[in-house]
C-alpha positions as CSV (number, residue, x, y, z in Angstrom):
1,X,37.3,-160.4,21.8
2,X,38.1,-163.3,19.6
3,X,38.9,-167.0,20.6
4,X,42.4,-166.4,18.8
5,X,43.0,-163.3,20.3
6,X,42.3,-164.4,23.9
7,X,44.3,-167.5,23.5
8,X,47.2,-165.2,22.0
9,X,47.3,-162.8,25.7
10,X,46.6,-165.9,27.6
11,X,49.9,-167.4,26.2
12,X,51.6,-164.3,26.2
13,X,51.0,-163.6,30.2
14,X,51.6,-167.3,30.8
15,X,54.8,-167.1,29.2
16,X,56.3,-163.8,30.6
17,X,55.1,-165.9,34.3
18,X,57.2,-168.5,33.2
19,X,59.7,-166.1,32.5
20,X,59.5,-164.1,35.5
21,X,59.9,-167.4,37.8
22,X,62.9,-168.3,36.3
23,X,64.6,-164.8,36.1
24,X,63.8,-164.1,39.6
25,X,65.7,-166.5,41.6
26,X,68.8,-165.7,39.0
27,X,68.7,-162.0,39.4
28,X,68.6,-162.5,43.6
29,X,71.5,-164.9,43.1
30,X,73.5,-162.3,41.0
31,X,73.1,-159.7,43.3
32,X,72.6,-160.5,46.9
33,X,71.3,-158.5,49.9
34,X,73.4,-156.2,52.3
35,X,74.4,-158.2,55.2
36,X,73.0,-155.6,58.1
37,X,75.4,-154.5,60.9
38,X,75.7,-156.2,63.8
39,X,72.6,-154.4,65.6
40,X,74.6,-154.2,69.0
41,X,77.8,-152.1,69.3
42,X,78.2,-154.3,72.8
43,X,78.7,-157.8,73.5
44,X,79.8,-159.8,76.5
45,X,82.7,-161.6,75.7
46,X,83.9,-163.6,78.8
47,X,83.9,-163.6,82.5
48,X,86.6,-162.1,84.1
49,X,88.3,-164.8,84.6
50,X,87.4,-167.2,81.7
51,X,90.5,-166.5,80.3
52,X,93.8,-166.8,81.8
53,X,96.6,-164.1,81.9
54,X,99.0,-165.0,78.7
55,X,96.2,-166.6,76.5
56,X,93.3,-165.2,74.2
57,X,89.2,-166.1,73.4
58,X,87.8,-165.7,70.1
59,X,84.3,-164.2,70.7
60,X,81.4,-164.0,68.3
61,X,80.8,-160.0,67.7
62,X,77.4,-159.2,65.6
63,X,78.4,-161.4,62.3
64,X,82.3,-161.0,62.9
65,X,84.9,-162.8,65.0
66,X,86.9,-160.8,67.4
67,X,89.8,-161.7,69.8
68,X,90.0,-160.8,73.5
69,X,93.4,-161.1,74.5
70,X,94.5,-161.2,78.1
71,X,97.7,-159.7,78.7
72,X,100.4,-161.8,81.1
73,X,99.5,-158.2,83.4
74,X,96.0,-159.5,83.5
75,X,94.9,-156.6,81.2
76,X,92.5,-157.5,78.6
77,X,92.4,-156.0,74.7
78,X,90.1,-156.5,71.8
79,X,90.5,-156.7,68.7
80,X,88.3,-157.6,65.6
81,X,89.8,-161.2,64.9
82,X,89.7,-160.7,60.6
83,X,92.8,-160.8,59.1
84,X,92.7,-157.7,56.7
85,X,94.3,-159.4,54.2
86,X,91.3,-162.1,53.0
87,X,89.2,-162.1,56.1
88,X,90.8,-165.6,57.9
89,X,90.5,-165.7,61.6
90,X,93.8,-164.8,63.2
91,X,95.1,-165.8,66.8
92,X,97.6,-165.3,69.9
93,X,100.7,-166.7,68.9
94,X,101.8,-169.2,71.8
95,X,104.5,-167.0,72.8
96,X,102.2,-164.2,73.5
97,X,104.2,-161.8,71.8
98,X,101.7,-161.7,68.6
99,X,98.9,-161.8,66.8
100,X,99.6,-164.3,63.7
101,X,96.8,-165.1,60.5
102,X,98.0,-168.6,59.6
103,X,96.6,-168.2,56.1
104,X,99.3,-166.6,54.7
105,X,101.7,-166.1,57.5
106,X,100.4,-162.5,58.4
107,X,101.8,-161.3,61.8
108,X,100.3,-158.2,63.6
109,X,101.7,-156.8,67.3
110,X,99.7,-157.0,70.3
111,X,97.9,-153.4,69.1
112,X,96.7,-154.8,66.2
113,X,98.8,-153.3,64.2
114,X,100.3,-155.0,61.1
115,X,104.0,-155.9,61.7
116,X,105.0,-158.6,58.2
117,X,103.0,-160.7,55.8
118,X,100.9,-159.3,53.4
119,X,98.0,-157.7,55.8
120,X,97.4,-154.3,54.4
121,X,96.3,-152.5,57.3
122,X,95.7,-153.2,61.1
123,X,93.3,-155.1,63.1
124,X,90.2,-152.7,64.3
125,X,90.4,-152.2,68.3
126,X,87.8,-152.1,70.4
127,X,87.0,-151.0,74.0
128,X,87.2,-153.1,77.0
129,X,85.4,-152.8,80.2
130,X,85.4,-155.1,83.1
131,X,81.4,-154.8,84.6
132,X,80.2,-156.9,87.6
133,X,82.6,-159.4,87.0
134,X,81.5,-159.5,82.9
135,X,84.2,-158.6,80.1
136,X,82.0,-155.9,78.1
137,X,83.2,-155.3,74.8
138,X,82.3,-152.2,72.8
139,X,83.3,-150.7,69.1
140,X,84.9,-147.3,69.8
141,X,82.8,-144.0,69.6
142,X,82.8,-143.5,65.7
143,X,84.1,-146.6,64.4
């Protein structure tokens, strides 16, 4: 092989390096990765009595916020706290009667589903089980 030759693939792979180190961190920018699922289907949210009838907790549920509500009965619901119109964390009105998404005004009923504003659909429910004195919430069988 010839001087000019080797210097011409020398140059060659040292420029498609260069090129591949600056192209790389673009390309992973441009298109990021999956976020996984939340690799429980179970959290504990609260004790039982962490959170007094008439008020709510927002609880952190795999990469998602979700709301445990306690009813003025002492029953508790949960619901995934992301409003479904641009993902902002809603909450327990102080009246109790709703759920409201201060980010545009969004109101949903105490089922989670979506009453005025512009929500599209309703809040996903989930399943709530009081175990040895733990509030256990679960994501319903095929959800």
């Amino acid at each position: 092989m010839k001087r000019r030759s080797f210097l011409d693939v020398v140059i060659a792979a040292s420029g498609a390096a260069l090129g591949a180190f600056v192209l790389y961190p673009i390309a992973r920018y441009l298109v990021p990765p999956k976020a996984p699922e939340a690799a429980t289907r179970r959290v504990v949210a609260a004790k039982q009595d962490e959170v007094p009838p008439g008020s709510f907790k927002i609880f952190p549920f795999g990469g998602e916020p979700g709301i445990l509500i306690r009813g003025r009965d002492g029953g508790y619901r949960a619901l995934s706290a992301v409003c479904t119109h641009l993902g902002c964390t809603v909450q327990l009105r102080p009246d109790g009667q709703s759920i409201w998404c201060a980010c545009h005004n969004g109101l949903y009923d105490l089922e989670g589903r979506n009453v005025s504003g512009p929500p599209p659909r309703p809040l996903e429910a989930y399943v709530v089980h009081v175990i040895d004195g733990d509030v256990v919430v679960e994501k319903a069988k095929g959800a």
